[in-house]
PDB file as gemmi writes it, atoms N, CA and C in Angstrom:
CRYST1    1.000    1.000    1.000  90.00  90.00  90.00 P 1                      
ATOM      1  N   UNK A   1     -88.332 149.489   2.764  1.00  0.00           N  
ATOM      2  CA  UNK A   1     -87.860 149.729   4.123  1.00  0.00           C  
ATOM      3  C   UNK A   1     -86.672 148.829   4.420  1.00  0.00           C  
ATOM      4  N   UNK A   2     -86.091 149.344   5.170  1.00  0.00           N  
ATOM      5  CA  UNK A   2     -84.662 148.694   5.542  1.00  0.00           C  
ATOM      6  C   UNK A   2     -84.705 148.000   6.879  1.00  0.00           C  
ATOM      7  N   UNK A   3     -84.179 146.195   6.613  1.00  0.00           N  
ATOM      8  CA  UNK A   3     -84.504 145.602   7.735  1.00  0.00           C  
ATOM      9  C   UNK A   3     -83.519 144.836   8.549  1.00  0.00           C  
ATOM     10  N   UNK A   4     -82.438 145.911   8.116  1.00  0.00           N  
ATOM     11  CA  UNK A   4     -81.236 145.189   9.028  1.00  0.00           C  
ATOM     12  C   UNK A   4     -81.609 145.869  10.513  1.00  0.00           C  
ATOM     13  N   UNK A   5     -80.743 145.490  11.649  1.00  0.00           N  
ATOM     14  CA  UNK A   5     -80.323 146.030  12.472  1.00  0.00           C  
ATOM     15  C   UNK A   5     -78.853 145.524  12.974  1.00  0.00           C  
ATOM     16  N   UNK A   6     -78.427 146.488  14.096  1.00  0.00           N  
ATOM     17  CA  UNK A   6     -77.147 146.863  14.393  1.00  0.00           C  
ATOM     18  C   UNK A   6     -76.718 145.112  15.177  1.00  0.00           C  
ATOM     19  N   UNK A   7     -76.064 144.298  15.023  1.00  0.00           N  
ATOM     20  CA  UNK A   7     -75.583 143.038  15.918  1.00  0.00           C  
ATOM     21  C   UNK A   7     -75.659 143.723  17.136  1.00  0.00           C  
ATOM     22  N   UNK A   8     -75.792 142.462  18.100  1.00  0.00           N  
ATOM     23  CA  UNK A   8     -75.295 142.347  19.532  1.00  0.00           C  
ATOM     24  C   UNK A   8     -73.691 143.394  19.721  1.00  0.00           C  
ATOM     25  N   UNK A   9     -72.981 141.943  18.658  1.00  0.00           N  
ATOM     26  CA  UNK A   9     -71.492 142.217  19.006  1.00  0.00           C  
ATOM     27  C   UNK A   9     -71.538 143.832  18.553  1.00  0.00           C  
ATOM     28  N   UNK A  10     -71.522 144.678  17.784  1.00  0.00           N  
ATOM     29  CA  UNK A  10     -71.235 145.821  17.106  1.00  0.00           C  
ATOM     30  C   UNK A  10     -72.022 146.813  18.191  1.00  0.00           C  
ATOM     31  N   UNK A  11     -73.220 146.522  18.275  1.00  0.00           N  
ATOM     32  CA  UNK A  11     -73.523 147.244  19.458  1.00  0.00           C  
ATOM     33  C   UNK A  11     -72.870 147.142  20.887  1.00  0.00           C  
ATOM     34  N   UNK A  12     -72.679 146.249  21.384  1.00  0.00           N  
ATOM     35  CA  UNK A  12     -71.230 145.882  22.572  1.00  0.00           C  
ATOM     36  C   UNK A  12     -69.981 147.061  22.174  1.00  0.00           C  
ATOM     37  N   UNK A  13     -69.380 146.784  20.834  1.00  0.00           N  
ATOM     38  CA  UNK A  13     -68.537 147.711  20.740  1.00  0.00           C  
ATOM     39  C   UNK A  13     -69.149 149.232  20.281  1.00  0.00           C  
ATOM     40  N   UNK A  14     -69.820 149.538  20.038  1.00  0.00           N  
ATOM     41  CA  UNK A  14     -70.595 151.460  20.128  1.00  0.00           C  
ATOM     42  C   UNK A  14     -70.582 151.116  21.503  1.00  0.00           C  
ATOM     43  N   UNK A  15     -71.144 150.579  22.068  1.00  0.00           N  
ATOM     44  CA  UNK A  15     -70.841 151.129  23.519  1.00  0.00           C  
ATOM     45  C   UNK A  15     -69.552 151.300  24.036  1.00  0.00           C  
ATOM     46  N   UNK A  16     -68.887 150.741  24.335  1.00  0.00           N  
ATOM     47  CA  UNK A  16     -67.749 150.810  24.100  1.00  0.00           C  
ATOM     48  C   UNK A  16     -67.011 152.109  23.834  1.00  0.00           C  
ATOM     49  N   UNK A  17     -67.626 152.350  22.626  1.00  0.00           N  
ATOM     50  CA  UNK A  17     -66.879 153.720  22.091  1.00  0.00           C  
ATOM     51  C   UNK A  17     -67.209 155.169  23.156  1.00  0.00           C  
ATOM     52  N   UNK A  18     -68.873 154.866  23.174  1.00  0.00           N  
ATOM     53  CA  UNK A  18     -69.313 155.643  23.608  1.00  0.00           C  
ATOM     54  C   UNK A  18     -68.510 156.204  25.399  1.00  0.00           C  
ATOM     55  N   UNK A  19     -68.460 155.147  25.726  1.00  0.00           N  
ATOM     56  CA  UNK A  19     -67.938 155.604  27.205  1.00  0.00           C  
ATOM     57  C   UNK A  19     -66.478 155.943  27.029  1.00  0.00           C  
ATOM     58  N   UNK A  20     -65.812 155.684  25.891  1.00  0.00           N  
ATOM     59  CA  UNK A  20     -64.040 155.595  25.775  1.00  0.00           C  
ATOM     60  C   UNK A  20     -64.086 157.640  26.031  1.00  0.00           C  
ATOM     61  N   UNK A  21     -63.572 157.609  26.977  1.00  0.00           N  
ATOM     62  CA  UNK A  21     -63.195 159.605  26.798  1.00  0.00           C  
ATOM     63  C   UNK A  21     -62.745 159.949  26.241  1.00  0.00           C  
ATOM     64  N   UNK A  22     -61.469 159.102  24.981  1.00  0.00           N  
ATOM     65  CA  UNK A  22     -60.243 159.374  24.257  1.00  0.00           C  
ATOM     66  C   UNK A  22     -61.431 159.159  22.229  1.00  0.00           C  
ATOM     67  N   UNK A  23     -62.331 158.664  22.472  1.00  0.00           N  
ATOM     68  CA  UNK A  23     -63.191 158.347  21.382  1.00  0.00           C  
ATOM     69  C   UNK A  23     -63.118 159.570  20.539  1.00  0.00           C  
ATOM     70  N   UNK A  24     -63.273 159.826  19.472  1.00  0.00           N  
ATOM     71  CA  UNK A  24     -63.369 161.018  18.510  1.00  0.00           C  
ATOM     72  C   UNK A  24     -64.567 161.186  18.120  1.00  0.00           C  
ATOM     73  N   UNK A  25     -65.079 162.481  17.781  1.00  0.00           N  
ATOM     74  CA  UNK A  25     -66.428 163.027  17.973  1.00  0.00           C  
ATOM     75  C   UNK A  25     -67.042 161.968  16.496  1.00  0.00           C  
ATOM     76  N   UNK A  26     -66.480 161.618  15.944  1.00  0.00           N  
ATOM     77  CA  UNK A  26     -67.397 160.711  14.594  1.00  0.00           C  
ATOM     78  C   UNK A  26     -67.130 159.663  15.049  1.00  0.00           C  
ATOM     79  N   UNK A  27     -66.946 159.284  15.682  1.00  0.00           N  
ATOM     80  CA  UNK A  27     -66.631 157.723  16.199  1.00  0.00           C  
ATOM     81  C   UNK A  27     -67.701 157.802  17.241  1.00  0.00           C  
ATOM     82  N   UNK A  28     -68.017 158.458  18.377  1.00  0.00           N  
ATOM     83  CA  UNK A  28     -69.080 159.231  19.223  1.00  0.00           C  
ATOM     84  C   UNK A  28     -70.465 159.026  18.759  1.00  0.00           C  
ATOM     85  N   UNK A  29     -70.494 159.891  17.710  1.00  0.00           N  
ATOM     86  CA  UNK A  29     -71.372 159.777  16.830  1.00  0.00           C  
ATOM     87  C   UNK A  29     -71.876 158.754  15.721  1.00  0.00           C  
ATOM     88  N   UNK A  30     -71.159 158.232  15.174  1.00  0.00           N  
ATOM     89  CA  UNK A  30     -71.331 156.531  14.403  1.00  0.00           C  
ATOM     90  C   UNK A  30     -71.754 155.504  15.340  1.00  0.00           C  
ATOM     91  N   UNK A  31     -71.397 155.743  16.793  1.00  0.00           N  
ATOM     92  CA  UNK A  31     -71.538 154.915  17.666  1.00  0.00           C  
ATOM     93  C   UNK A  31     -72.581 154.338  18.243  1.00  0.00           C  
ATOM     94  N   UNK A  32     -73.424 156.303  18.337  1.00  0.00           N  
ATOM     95  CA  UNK A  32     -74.755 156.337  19.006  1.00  0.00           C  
ATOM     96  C   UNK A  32     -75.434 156.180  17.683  1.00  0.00           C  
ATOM     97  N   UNK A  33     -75.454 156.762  16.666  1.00  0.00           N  
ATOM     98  CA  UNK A  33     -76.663 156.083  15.244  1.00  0.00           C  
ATOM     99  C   UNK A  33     -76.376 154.520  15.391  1.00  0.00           C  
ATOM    100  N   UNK A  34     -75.324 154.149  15.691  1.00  0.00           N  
ATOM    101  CA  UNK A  34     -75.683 152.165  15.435  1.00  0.00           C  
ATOM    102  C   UNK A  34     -76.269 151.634  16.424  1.00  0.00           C  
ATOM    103  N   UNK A  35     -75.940 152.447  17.363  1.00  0.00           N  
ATOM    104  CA  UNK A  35     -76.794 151.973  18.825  1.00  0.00           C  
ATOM    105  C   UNK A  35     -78.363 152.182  18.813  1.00  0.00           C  
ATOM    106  N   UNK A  36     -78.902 153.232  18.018  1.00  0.00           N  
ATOM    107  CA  UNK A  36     -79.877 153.175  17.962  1.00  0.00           C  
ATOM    108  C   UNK A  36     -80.475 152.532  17.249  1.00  0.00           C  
ATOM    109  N   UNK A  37     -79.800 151.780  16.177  1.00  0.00           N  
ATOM    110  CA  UNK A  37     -80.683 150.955  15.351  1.00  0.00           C  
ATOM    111  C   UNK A  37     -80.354 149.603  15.727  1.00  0.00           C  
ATOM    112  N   UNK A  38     -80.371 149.081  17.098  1.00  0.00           N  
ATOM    113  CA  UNK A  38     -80.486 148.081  17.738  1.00  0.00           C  
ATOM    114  C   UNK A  38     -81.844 147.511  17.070  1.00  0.00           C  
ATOM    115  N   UNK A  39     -83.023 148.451  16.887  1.00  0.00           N  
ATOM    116  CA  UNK A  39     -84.254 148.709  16.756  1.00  0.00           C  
ATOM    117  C   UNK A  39     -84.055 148.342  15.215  1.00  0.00           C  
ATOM    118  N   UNK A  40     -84.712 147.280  14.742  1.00  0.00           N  
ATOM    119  CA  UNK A  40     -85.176 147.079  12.900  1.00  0.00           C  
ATOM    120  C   UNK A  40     -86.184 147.872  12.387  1.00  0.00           C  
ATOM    121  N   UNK A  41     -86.770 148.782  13.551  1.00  0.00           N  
ATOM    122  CA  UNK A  41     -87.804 149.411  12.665  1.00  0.00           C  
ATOM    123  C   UNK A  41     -86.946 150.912  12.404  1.00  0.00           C  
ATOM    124  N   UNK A  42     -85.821 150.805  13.002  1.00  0.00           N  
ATOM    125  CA  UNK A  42     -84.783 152.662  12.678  1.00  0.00           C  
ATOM    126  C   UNK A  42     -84.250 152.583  11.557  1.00  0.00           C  
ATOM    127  N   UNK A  43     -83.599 153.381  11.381  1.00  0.00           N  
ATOM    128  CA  UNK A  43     -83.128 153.837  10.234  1.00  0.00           C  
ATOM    129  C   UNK A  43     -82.246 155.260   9.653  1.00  0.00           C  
ATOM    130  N   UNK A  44     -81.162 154.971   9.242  1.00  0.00           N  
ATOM    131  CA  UNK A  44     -80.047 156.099   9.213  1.00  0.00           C  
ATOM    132  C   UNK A  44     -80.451 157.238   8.483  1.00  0.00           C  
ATOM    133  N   UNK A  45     -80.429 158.480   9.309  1.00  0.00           N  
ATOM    134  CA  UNK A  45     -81.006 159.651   8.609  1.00  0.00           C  
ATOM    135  C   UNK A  45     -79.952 159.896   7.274  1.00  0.00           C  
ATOM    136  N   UNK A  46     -80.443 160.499   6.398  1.00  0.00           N  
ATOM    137  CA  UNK A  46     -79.347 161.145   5.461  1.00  0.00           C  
ATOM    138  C   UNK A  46     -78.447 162.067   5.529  1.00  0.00           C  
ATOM    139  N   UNK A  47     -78.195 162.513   6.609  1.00  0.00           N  
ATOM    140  CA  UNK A  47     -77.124 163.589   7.214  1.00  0.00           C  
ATOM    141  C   UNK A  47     -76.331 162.298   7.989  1.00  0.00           C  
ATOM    142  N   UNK A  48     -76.947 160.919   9.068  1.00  0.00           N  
ATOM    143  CA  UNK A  48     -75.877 160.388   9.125  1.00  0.00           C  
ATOM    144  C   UNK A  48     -75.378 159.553   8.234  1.00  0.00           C  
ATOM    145  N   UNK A  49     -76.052 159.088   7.350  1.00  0.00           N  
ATOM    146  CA  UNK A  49     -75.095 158.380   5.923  1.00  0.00           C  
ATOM    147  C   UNK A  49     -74.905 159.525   5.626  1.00  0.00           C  
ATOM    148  N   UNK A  50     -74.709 160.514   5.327  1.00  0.00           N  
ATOM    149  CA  UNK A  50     -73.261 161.432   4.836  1.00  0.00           C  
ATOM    150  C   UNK A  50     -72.213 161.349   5.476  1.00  0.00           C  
ATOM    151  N   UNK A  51     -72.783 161.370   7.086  1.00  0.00           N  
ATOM    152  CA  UNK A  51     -71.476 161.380   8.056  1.00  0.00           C  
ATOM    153  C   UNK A  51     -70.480 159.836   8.097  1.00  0.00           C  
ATOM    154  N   UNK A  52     -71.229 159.169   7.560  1.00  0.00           N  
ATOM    155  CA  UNK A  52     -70.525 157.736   7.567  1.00  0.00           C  
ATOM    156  C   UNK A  52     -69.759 157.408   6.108  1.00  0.00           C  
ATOM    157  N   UNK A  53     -70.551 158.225   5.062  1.00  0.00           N  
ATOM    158  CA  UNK A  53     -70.050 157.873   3.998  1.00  0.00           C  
ATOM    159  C   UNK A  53     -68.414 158.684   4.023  1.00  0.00           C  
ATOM    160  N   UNK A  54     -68.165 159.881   4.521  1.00  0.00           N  
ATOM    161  CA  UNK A  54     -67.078 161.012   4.541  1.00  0.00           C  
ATOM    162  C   UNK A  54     -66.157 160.686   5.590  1.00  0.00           C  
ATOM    163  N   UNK A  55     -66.771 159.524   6.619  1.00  0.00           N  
ATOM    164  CA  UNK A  55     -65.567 158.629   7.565  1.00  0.00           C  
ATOM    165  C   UNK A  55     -65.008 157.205   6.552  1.00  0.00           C  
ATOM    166  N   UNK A  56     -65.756 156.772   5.610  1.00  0.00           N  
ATOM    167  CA  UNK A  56     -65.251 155.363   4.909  1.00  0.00           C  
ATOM    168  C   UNK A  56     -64.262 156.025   4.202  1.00  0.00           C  
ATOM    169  N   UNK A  57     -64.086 157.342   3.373  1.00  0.00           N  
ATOM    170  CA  UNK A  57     -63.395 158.062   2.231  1.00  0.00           C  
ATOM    171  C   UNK A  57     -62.264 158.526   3.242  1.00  0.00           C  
ATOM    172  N   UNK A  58     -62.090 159.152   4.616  1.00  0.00           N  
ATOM    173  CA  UNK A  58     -61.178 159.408   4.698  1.00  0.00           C  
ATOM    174  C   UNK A  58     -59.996 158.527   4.864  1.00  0.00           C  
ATOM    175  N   UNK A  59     -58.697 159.078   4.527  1.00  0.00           N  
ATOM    176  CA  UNK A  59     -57.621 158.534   4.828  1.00  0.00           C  
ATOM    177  C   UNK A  59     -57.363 158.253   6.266  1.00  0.00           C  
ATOM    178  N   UNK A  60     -57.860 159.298   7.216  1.00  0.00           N  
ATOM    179  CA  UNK A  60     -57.319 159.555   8.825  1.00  0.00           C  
ATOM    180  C   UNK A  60     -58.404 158.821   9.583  1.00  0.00           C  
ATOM    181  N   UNK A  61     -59.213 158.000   9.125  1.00  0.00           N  
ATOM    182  CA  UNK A  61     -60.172 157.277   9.911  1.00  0.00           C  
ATOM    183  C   UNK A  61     -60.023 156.118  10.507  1.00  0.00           C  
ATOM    184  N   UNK A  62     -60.092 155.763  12.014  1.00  0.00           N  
ATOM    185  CA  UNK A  62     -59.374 154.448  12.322  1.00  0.00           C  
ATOM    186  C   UNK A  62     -60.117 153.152  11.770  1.00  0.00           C  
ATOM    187  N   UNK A  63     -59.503 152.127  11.598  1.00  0.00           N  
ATOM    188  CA  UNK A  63     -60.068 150.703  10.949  1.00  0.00           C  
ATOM    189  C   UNK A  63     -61.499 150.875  11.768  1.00  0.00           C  
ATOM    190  N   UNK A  64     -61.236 150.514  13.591  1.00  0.00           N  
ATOM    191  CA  UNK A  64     -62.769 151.014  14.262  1.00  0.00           C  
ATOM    192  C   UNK A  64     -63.988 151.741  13.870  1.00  0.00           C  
ATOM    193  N   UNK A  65     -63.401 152.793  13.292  1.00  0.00           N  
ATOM    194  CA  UNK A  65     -64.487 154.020  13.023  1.00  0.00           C  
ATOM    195  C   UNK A  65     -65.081 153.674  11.927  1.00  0.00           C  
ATOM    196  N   UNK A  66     -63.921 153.198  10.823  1.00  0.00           N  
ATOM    197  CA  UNK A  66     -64.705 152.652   9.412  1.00  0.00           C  
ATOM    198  C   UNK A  66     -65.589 151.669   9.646  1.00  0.00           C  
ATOM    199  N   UNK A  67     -66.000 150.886  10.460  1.00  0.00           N  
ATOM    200  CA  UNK A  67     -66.355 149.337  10.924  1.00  0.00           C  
ATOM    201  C   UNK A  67     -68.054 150.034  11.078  1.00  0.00           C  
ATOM    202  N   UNK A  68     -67.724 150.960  12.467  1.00  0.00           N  
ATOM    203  CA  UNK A  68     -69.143 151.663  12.552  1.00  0.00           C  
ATOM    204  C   UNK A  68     -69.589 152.151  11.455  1.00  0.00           C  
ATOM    205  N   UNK A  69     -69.016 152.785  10.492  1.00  0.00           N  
ATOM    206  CA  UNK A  69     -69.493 153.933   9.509  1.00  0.00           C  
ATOM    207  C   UNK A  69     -70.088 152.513   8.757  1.00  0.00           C  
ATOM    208  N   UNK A  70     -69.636 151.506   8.131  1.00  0.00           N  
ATOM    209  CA  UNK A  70     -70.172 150.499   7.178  1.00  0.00           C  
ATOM    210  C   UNK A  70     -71.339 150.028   8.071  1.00  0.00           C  
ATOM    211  N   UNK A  71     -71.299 149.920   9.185  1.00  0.00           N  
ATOM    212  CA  UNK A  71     -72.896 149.567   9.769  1.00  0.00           C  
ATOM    213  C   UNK A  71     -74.253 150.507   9.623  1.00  0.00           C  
ATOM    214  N   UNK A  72     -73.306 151.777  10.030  1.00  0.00           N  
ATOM    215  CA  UNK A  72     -74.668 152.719   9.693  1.00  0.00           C  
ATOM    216  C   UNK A  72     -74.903 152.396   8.720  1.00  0.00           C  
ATOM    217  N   UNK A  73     -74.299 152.446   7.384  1.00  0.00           N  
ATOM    218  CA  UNK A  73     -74.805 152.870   6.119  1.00  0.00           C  
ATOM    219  C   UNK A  73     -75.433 151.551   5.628  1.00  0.00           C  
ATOM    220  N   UNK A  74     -75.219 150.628   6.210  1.00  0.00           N  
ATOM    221  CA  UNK A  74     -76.046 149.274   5.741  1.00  0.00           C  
ATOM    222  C   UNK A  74     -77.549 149.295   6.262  1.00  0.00           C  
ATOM    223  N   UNK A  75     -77.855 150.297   7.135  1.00  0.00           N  
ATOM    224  CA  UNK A  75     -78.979 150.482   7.788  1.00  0.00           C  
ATOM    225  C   UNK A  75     -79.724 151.801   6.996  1.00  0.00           C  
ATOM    226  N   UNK A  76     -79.468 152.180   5.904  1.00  0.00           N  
ATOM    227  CA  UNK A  76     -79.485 154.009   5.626  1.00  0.00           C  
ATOM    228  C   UNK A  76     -80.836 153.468   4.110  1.00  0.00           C  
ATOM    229  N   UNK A  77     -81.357 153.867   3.910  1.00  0.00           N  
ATOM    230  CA  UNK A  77     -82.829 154.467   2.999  1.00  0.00           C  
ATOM    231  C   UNK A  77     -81.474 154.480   1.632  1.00  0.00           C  
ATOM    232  N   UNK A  78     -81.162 153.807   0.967  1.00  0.00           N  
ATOM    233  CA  UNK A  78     -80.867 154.357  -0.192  1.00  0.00           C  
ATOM    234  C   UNK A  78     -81.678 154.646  -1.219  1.00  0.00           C  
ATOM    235  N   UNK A  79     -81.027 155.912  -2.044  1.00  0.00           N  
ATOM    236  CA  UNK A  79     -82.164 156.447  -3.216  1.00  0.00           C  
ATOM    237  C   UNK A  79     -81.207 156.133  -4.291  1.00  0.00           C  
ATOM    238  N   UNK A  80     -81.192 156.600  -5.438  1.00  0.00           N  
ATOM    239  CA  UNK A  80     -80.653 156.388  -6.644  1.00  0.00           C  
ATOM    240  C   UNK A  80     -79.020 157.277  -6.478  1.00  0.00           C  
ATOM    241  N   UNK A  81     -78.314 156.399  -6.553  1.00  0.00           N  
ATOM    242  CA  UNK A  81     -76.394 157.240  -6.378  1.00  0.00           C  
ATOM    243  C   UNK A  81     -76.661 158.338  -7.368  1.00  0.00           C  
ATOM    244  N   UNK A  82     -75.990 159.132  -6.939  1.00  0.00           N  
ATOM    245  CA  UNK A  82     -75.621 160.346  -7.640  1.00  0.00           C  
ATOM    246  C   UNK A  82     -74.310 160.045  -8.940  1.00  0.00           C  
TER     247      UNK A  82                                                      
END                                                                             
C-alpha cells in the first residue's frame, strides 16, 4: 500500500488551480486527484496515473501541470512497468 500523501503546500496550490477559470481541464483534473489524496489512506486510480503519466510526456504541458502530474503518480499502486 502506498503511504504518501499530497503536502500542505501542493495541496494549497491544487486549490489554487482548481478555482483558476483560465486552468486547463488536466490541470483541473491532476488538481482534484492530489487534493484528494490529502488522505494517506487514497490512492491514484490507474486511469489517473495514465492521465498523469501522458501530462509528464507531453511537450505542451506547463512546468505547473507537470508538478501535479509527479504528485499523483507518487501516490499511484505501481505494478510491474510494461
Amino acid at each position: 500500500m502506498v503511504k504518501k500523501h499530497t503536502s500542505s503546500r501542493k495541496a494549497t496550490k491544487a486549490a489554487e488551480i482548481l478555482r483558476d477559470p483560465n486552468a486547463s481541464k488536466i490541470a483541473r483534473s491532476l488538481a482534484g486527484s492530489a487534493l484528494r489524496q490529502t488522505d494517506p489512506k487514497a490512492v491514484t486510480s490507474p486511469e489517473m496515473a495514465e492521465k498523469a503519466a501522458k501530462a509528464l510526456e507531453s511537450g505542451s504541458t506547463s512546468k505547473e501541470t507537470k508538478s501535479l502530474a509527479g504528485t499523483v503518480l507518487t501516490q499511484a499502486e505501481h505494478s510491474a512497468r510494461r
